[in-house]
C-alpha positions as CSV (number, residue, x, y, z in Angstrom):
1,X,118.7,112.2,97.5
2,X,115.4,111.4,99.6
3,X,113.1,109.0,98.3
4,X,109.3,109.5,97.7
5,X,106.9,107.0,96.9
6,X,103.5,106.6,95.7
7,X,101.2,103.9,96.9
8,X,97.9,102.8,95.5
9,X,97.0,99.4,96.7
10,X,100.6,98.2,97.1
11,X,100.6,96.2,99.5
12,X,103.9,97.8,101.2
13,X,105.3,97.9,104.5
14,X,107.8,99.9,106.3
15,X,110.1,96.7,107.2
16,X,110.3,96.9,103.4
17,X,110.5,100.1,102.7
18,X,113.6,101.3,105.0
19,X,116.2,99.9,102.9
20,X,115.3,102.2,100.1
21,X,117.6,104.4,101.7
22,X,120.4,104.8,104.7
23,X,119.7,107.0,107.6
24,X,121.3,110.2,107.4
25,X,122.0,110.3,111.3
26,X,121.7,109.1,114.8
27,X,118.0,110.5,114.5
28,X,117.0,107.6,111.8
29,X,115.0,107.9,109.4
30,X,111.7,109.7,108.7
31,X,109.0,108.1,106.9
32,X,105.9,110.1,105.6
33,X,102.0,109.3,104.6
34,X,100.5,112.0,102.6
35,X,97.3,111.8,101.1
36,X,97.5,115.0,98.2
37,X,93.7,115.1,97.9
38,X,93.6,114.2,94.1
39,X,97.0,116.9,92.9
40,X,96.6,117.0,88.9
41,X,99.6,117.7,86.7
42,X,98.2,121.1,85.4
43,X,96.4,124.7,86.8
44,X,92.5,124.6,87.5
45,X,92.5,120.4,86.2
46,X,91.1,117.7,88.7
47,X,88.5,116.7,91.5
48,X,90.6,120.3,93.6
49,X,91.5,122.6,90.8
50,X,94.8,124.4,92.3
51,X,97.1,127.5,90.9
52,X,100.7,127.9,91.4
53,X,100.0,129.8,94.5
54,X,98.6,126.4,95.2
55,X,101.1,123.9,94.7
56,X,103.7,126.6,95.7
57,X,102.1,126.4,99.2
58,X,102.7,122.5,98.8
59,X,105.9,123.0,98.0
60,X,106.7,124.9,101.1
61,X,104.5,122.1,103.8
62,X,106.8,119.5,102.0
63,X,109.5,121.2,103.0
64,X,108.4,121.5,106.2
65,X,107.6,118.3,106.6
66,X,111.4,117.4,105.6
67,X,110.9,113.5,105.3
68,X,113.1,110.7,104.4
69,X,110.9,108.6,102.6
70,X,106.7,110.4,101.9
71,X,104.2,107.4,100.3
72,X,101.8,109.9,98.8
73,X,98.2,108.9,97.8
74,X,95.9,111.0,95.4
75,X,98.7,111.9,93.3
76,X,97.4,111.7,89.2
77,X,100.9,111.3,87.7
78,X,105.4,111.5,88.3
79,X,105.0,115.4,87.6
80,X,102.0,116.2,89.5
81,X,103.8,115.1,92.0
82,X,107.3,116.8,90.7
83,X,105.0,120.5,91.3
84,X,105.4,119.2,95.1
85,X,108.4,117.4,95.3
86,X,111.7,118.9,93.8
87,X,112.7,116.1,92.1
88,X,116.3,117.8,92.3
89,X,115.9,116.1,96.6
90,X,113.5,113.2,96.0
91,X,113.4,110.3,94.3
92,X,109.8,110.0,92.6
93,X,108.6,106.4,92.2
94,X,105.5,105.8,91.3
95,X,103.6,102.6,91.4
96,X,103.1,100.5,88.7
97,X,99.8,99.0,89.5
98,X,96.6,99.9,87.2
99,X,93.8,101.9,88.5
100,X,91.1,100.3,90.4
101,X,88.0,100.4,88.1
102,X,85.3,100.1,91.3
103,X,85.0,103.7,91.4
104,X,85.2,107.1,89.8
105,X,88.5,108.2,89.1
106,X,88.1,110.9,91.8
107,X,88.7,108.6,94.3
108,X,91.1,107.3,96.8
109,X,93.0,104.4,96.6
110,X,93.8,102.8,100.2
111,X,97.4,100.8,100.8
112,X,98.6,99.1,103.7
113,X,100.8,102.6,104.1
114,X,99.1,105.5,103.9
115,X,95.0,106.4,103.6
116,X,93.1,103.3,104.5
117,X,89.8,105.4,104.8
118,X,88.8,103.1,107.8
119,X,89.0,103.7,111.3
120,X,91.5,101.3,111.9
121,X,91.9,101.9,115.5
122,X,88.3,101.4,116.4
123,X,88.2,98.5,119.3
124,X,87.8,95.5,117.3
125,X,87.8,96.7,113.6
126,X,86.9,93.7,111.8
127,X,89.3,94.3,108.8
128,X,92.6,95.2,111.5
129,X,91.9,91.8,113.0
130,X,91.7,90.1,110.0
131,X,94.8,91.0,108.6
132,X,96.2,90.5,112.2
133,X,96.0,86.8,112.1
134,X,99.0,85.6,112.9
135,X,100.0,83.5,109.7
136,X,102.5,84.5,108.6
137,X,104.2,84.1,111.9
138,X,105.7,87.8,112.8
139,X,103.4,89.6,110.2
140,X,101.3,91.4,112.8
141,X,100.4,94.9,112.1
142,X,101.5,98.1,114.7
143,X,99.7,101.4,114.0
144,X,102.2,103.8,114.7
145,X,99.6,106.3,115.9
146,X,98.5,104.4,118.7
147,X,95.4,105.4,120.1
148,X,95.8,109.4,119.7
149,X,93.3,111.0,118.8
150,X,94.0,112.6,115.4
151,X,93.8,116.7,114.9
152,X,93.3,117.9,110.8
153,X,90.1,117.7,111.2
154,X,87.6,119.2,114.5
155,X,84.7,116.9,113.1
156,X,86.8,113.8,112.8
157,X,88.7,112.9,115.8
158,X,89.5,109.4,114.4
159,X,92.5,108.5,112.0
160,X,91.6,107.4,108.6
161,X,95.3,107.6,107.6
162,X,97.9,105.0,108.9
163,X,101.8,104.0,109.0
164,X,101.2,100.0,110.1
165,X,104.7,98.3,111.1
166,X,105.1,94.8,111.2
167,X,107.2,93.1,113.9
168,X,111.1,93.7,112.9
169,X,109.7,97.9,111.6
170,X,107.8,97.5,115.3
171,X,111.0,96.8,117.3
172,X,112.7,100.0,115.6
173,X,110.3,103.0,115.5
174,X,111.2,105.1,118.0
175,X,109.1,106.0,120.8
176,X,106.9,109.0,121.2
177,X,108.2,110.2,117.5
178,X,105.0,109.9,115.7
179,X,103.8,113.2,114.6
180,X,100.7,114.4,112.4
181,X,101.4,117.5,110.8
182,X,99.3,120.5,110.9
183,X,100.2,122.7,108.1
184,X,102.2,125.1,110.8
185,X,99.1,125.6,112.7
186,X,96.9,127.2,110.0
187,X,92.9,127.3,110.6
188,X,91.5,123.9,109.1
189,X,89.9,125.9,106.0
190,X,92.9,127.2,104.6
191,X,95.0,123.3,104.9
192,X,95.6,122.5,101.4
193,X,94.7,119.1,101.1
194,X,92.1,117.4,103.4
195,X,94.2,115.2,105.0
196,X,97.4,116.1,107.4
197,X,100.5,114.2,106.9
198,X,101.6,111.6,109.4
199,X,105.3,110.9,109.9
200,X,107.3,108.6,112.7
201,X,110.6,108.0,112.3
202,X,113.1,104.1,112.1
203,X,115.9,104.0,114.0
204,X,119.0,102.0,112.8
């Protein structure tokens, strides 16, 4: 059974999130952000009314995408997300936190895993530095996509969308493994969300 998560402003990290899980095999294990761009439970409902032809397209990227572990974002409720994810393969867990009430309900919700909606690998972002303190000793944040420029999208060459490792999830990602997915190559118009998935993957 793989595990799927949903993260609103959990503050979660992949040093936490590994043991959810064992590794299948020598590869490790692969660990997904998807941002769903607002997936309602129900045909034509939501900020991105979708059909079955819809979420069956999901269906098949997810499946694609053959994860581990996927922290999801955008996601309105467990069987939204159960259109996408065959619950028969993943664990759903969804988090328990309320809403954020500082904006409409057709908005995202950033975590420490996932859709941060910043430009976190801009020299010198203020809110990166912050967090990268030092105190707690050991607590500074890795972005797993390094400096690459990111591809979903031909106006934004920036990542907005982020797997941050602290130092013992650091020492275990494997090299050159981070990958953002491009819905098999299809033109940018026909992606169906407006984000790509980005995966790396933990070695034992």
């Amino acid at each position: 059974m793989k595990s799927l998560i949903a993260l609103s402003l959990a503050a979660a990290l992949l040093s936490g999130c590994t043991a959810i899980m064992p590794s299948r095999d020598a590869a490790g294990l692969k660990i997904a952000s998807w941002n769903l761009e607002h997936l309602a439970e129900r045909d034509g409902e939501g900020c991105s009314p979708r059909t079955e032809v819809n979420y069956a397209e999901l269906r098949r990227h997810a499946e694609a995408l053959d994860a581990d572990v996927v922290a999801f974002q955008e996601v309105q409720s467990q069987a939204a997300a159960e259109r996408v994810f065959d619950p028969a393969i993943y664990d759903v867990v969804m988090s328990t936190r309320p809403p954020s009430t500082r904006s409409g309900e057709c908005r995202g919700r950033p975590g420490l895993f996932g859709d941060w909606n910043r430009r976190l690998a801009s020299r010198n972002d203020a809110f990166l530095t912050d967090l990268n303190d030092g105190d707690p000793q050991g607590s500074t944040l890795t972005l797993a996509s390094g400096d690459r420029p990111a591809g979903c999208k031909a106006r934004y060459r920036e990542f907005i969308d982020f797997i941050a490792t602290g130092a013992g999830a650091t020492a275990r990602v494997q090299p050159g493994l981070f990958e953002e997915y491009l819905y098999g190559g299809a033109p940018e118009a026909e992606h169906p969300s407006d984000h790509c998935p980005i995966t790396v993957r933990i070695g034992r």
